[in-house]
C-alpha positions, 0 to 999 in steps of 0.5 A: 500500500503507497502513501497516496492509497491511505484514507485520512480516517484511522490515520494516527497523528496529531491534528492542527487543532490538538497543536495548537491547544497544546501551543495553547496550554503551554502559553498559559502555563508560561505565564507566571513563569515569565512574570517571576522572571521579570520581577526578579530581574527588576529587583537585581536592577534595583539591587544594582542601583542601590548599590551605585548609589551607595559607592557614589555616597562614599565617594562623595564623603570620602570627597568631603573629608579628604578636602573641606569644601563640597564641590558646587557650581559656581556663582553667577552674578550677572543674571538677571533676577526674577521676582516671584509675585504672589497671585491674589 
């Protein structure tokens, strides 16, 4: 019997449809997966941050005990000044 002599009905083999509602279980279930994933990788971002923020606060203390003045922005003294008027 050749491929082109069997009938399609007790043929064995999964159907588009039973694919495709596997696809479909798996998708669900991959849900929940992929939101701890990301939550996790957002709190290693945020571990990451507070850790760099923390060696830029004791660079900038080291800074300070090391030379007095804490670096600023210098002075202008030629803008103009604006007035800040209450409404009423």
């Amino acid at each position: 019997m050749s491929g082109s002599d069997r009938k399609m009905t007790g043929s064995k083999g999964f159907t588009l449809i039973d694919a495709s509602i596997v696809l479909l279980i798996i998708g669900i279930l991959m849900v929940p997966i992929l939101k701890a994933i990301d939550i996790a990788f957002l709190q290693r971002k945020m571990e990451d941050t507070n850790e760099r923020f923390a060696m830029i606060d004791k660079a900038i203390d080291e800074y300070i005990s090391s030379t007095n003045p804490i670096p600023a922005p210098p002075i202008r003294r030629n803008r103009p000044r604006t007035r800040i008027t209450a409404r009423r």
